[in-house]
ROZAVO-259589 format. One line per 5 residues: their letters; for each residue x, y, z of C-alpha. Coordinates in steps of 0.05 Angstrom, whole numbers, padded with zeros to 5 digits. Each point is the difference from the previous one (the first is absolute). Example, Ala and Ser with C-alpha at 12.3 -4.5 7.8 and 13.67 -1.06 7.14 Angstrom:
% residues 2
as) 00246:-00090:00156  00027:00069:-00013 $
% end
This chain:
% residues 422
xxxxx) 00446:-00605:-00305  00046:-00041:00048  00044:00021:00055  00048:-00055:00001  -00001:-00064:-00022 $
xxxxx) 00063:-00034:00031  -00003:-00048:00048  00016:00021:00078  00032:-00044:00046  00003:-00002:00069 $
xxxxx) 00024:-00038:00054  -00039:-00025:00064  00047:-00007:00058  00049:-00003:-00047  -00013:-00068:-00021 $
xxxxx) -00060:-00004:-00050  -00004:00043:-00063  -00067:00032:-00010  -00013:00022:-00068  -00058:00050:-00022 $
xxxxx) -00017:00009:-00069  -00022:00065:-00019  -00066:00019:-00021  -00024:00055:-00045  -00011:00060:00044 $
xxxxx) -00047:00059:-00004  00023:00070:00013  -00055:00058:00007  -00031:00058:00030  -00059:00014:00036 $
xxxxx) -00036:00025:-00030  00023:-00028:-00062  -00014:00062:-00046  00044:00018:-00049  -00025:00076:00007 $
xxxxx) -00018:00032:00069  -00018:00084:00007  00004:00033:00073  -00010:00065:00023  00059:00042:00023 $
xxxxx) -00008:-00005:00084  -00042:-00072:00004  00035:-00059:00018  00039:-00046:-00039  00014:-00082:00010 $
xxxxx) 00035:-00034:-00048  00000:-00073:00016  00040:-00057:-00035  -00011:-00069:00001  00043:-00069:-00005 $
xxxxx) -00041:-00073:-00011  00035:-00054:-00020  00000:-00088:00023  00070:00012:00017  00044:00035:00059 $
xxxxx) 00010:00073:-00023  00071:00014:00012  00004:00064:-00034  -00020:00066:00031  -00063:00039:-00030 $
xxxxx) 00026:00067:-00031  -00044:00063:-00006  00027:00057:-00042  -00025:00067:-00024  00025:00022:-00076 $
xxxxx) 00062:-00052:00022  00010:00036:00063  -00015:-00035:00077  -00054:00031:00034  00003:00048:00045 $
xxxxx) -00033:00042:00054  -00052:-00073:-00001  -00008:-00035:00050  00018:-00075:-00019  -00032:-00066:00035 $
xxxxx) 00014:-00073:-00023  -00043:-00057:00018  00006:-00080:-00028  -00026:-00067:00023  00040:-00057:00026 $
xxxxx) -00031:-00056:-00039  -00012:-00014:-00072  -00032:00024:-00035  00051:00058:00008  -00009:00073:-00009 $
xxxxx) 00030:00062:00022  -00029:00075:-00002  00044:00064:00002  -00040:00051:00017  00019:00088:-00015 $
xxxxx) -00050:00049:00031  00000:00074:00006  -00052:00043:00025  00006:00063:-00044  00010:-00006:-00071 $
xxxxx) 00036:00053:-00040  00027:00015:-00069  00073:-00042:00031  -00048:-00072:-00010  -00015:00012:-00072 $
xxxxx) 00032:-00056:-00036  00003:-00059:-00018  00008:-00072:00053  00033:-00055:-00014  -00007:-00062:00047 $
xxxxx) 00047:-00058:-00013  00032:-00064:00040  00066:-00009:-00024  00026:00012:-00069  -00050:-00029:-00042 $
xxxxx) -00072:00023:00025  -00028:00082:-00007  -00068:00018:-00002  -00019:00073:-00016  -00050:00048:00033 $
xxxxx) 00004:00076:-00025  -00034:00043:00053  -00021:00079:-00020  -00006:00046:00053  -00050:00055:-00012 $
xxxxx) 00023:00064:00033  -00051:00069:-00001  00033:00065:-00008  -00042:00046:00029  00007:00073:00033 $
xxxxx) -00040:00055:00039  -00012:00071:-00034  00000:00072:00023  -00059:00033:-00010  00002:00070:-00054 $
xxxxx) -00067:00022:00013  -00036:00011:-00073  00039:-00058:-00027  00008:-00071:-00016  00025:-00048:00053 $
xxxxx) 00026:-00061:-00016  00005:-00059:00054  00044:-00057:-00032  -00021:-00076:-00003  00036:-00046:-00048 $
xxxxx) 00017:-00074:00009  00057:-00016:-00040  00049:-00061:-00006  00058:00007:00032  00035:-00023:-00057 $
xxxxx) -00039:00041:-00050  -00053:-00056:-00015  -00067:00033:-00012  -00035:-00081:-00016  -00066:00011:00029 $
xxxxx) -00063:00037:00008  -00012:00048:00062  -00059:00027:00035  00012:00066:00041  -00053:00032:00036 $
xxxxx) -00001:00056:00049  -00028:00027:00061  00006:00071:00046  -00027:00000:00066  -00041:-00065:-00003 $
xxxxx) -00034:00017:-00063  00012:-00030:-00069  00030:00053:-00049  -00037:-00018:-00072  00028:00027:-00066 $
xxxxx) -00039:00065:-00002  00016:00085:-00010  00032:-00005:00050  00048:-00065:00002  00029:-00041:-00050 $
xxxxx) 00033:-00060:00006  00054:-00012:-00056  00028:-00052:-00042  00060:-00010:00054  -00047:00002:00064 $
xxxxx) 00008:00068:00019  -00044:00050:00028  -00011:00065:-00030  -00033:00051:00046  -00029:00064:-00047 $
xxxxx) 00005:00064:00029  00018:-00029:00072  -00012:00045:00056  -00001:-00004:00077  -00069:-00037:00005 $
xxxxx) 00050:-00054:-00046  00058:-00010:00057  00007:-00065:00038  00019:-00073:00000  -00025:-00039:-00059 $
xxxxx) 00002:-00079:-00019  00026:-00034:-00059  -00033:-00080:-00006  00040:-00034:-00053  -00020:-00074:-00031 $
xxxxx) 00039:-00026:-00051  -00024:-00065:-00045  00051:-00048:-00035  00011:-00069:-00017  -00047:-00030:-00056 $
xxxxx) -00061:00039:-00014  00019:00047:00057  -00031:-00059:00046  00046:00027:00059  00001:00061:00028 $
xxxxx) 00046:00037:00057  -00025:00047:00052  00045:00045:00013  -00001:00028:00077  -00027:00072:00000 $
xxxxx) 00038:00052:-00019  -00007:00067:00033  00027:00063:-00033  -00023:00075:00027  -00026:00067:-00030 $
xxxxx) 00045:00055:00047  -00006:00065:00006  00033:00061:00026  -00029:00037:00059  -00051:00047:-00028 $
xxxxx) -00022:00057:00056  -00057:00060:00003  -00021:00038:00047  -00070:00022:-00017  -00022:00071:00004 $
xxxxx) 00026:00064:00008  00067:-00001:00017  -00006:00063:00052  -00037:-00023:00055  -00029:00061:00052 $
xxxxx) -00016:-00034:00063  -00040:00033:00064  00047:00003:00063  -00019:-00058:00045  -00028:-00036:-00058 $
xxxxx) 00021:-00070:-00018  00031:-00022:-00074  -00010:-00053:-00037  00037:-00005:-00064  00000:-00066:-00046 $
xxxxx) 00057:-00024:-00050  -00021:-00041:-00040  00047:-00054:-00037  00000:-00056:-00056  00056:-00046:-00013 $
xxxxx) 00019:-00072:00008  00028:-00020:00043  -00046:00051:00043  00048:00047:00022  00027:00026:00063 $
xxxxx) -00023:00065:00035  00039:00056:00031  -00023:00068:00021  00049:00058:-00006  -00001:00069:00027 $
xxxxx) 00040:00062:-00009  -00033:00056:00057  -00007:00069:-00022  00031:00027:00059  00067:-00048:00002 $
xxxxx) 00008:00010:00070  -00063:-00040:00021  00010:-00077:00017  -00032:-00042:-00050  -00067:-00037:00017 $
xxxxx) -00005:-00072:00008  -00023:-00023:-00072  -00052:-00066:-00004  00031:-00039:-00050  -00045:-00028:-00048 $
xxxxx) -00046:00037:-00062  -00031:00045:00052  00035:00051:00026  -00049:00014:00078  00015:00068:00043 $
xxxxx) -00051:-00001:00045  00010:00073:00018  00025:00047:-00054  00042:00061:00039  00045:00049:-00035 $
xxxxx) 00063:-00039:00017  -00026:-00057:-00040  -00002:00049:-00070  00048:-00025:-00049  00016:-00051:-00072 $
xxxxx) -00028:-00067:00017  00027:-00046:-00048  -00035:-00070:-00015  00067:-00052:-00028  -00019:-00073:-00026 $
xxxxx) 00055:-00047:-00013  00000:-00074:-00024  00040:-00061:00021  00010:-00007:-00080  00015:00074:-00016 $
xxxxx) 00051:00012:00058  00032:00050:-00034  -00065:00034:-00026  -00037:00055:00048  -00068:00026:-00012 $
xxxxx) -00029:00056:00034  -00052:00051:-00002  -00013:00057:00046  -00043:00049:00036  00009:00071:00039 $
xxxxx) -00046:00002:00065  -00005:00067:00025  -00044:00035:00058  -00060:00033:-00016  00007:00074:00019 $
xxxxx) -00055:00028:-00036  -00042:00001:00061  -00058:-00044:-00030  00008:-00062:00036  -00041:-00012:00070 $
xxxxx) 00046:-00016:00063  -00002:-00077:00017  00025:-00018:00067  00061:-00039:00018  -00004:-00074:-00011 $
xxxxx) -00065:00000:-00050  00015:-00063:-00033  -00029:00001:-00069  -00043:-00071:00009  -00021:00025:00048 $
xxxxx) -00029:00056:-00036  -00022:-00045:-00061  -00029:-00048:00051  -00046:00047:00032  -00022:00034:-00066 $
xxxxx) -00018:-00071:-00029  -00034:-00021:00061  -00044:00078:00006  -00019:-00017:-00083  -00022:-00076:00028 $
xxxxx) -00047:00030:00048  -00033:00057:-00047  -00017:-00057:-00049  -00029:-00036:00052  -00040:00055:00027 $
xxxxx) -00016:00023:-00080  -00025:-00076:-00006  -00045:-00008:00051  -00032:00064:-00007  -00012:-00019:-00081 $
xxxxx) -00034:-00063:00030  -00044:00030:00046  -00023:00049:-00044  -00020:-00050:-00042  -00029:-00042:00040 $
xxxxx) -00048:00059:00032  -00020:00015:-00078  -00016:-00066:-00020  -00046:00002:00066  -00030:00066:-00008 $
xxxxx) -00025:-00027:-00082  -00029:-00067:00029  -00034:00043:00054  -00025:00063:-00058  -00017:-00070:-00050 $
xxxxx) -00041:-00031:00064  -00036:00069:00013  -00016:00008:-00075  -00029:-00077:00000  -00050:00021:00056 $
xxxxx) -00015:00059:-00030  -00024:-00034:-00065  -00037:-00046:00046  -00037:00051:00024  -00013:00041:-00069 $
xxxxx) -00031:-00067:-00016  -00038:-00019:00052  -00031:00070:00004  -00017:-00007:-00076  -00031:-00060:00006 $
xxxxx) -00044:00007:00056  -00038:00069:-00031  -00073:-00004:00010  -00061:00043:-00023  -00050:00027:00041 $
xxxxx) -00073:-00022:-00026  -00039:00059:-00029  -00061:00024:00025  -00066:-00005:-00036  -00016:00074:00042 $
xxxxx) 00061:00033:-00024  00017:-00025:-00064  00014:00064:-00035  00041:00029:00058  00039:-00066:00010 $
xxxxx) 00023:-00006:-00071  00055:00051:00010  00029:-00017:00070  00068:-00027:00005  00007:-00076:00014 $
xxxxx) 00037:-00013:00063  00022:-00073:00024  -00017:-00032:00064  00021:00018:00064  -00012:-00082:00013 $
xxxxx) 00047:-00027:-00053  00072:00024:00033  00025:00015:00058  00047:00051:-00040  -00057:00026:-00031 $
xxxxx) -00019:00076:00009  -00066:00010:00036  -00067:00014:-00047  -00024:00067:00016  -00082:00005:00020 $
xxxxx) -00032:00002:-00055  -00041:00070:-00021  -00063:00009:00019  -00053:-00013:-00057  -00029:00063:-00037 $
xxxxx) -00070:00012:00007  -00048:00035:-00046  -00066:00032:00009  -00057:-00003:-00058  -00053:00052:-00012 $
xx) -00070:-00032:-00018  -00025:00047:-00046 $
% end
């Protein structure tokens, strides 16, 4: 399509006409895409284009639904020699819902091109946690114009860990997050990653910059345990309050004396409450309060009586006794008795395992022996005098064959008979 097509004349030192016919010129943008998607927040350039064999005379025009641009920040650059061109240039560096539309760019009367740009905004917002109940963390790309043409991907995330579609979580058809029966353990800062695919076959996606959305929670605060407390005079008292909550709350330790006219102790701020030594001036309502920088207006609180022991049962502690201190020296008396426990266990054992080689060693030798004497037995040779007396005396081993060996006794002295001759 041509610009112009009439003949311009000039005059060089106002003596020579110079005449330039007209070429057919091309208007564009870059890139020249009929159809562009952004994401609300990234950056947007919209760049238009002049080419053309003869001297542009005409100013490039950007517009927005028919409308000049603003809140862009415009450049304009050209050459000096043919072949001419000339580029107007529009960029802004956070899109929003206001740049949905469609561009024109045109050079004159006669030339427009078209570009329709949809900016993709997501609605999302944090929850308050009902403990027992559903949460719901919103996520949802939309058009800013209403357009829905495309296919999204939304995945999420809590704590650095990937959230998959379980009993827990359930990612619907919008890109929300349902939380089932969220409770503390649920509270905190979670991440919504959004892609969205469009042109033809989905070929190009969008990455939409993370969005973060949190789980709060009002202060939630206990104090554990009974909540009359009978301390020993001179004693020190510990007494923890615990809290849940996100943002983590704030603690502050209250105190209303029992006997008004006492001046209040200096409280430790924080979840412990610390009086090193408990006195009757110190018996009173302690009062744990947790407040959140979300939930100004919201206090928690739970709270505890402390009262001296009077029932005579505790053992006097003297002034100062620091309780690590005590702790410390109970841990380190416990160390030692193991110790002690330990190496007596080991040289116990170590004294039977000697004493049974030394009792198997003993029993050895003592088999030795059994066999030796066994095997060295011998008879004494019989006598062809006393063969009827030596039939029943007791064989006796060799005195020779051991040096264990018992010694033989003498032997008896033969028995003689005497014959009649008749």
């Amino acid at each position: 399509m041509t610009v112009m097509n009439a003949i311009h004349c000039c005059y060089l030192f106002s003596l020579f006409p110079c005449i330039f016919v007209s070429s057919e010129a091309l208007v564009f943008f870059l890139p020249d895409n009929p159809k562009q998607i952004l994401a609300e927040g990234n950056a947007i350039n919209i760049t238009c284009v002049y080419q053309a064999d003869a001297i542009p005379l005409e100013e490039l025009q950007i517009k927005r639904n028919g409308q000049d641009l603003k809140d862009f920040k415009i450049t304009r650059s050209g050459s000096l020699s043919a072949p001419w061109n000339k580029t107007k240039m529009g960029e802004k560096t956070n899109a929003s819902c206001e740049d949905d539309g469609d561009y024109t760019c045109s050079y004159g009367q006669e030339e427009k091109k078209h570009q329709n740009i949809s900016v993709i905004r997501v609605d999302h917002s944090n929850s308050t946690l009902s403990p027992g109940k559903d949460a719901v963390l919103k996520c949802e790309p939309r058009g800013c114009s209403g357009s829905s043409n495309f296919t999204k991907e939304v995945s999420w995330s809590h704590n650095g860990k990937s959230l998959m579609a379980d009993e827990k979580y359930n990612i619907i058809q919008s890109g929300s997050l349902v939380i089932k029966n969220a409770d503390y353990i649920d509270l905190g800062p979670y991440q919504c990653k959004i892609i969205l695919y469009h042109g033809g076959e989905n070929k190009d996606k969008l990455i939409f910059p993370i969005v973060n959305v949190v789980l709060t929670g009002l202060p939630k605060v206990t104090i554990e345990g009974d909540k009359n407390i009978y301390v020993c005079e001179n004693h020190p008292v510990r007494v923890l309050c615990k809290t849940e909550g996100y943002p983590k709350p704030d603690v502050m330790w209250h105190v209303r004396l029992e006997n008004a006219s006492e001046k209040t102790p200096n409280l430790t701020e924080g979840n412990q409450l610390i009086i090193d030594t408990f006195k009757s001036i110190h018996e009173g309502n302690y009062t744990c309060v947790a407040t959140s920088s979300m939930f100004l207006q919201d206090e928690v609180m739970d709270s505890v009586r402390i009262l001296l022991d009077r029932k005579g049962h505790c053992r006097p502690v003297s002034e100062g006794v620091n309780l690590s201190v005590i702790i410390g020296a109970t841990a380190a008396g416990v160390i030692v008795i193991i110790l002690v426990v330990g190496i007596l266990v080991y040289h116990k054992r170590k004294g039977f395992c000697k004493h049974s080689d030394e009792k198997e060693k003993s029993s050895l030798n003592e088999n030795e022996t059994s066999s030796s004497k066994e095997g060295n037995i011998q008879l004494e040779p019989k006598s062809s005098n006393n063969q009827h007396s030596s039939a029943h005396e007791p064989l006796l081993p060799d005195s020779t064959t051991h040096e264990n060996s018992v010694t033989t006794p003498p032997p008896k002295p033969p028995r003689t008979f005497s014959f009649n001759k008749q």
